[in-house]
N, C-alpha and C positions, 0 to 999 in steps of 0.2 A: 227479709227486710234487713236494710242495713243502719247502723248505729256509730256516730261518734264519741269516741268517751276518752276523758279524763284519766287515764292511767296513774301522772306525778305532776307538779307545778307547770313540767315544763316538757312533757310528754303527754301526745295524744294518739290517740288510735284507730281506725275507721275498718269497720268491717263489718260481715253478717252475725247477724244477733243468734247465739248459740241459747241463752239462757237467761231469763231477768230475776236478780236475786231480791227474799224477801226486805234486806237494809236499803232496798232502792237502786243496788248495785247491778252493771249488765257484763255478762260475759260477752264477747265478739270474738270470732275467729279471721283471724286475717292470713288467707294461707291454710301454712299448715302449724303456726303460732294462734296461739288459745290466751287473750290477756282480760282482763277484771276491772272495771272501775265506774266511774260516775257520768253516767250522759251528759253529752254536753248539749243546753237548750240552741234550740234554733236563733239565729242571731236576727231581730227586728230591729232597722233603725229608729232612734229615738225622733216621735212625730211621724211615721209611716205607718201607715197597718200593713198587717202580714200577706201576704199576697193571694190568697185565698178568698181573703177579704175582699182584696181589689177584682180579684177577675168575677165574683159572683156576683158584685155590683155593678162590672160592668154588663152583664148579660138583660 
């Protein structure tokens, strides 16, 4: 499973989920680079639901 995180303000990261730490924090491996930080939530526009949402409803 793969995981975007929050590394620094202005630094993000995307890779496979190595570890979820117990402060809410995830390890990801990108490579052969190993970094630490805060998931970033999925982005919903404001007034849309999430598309899950939409495809279940459309079935």
């Amino acid at each position: 499973m793969y995981q975007t995180i929050q590394v620094s303000s202005r630094v993000s990261v995307y890779g496979e989920i190595v570890e979820r730490l117990p402060d809410g924090k995830v390890v990801v491996r990108d490579g052969l680079n190993i970094y630490r930080g805060q998931p970033v939530a999925p982005f919903v526009a404001a007034g849309l639901a999430p598309l899950s949402v939409v495809a279940a409803s459309s079935r």
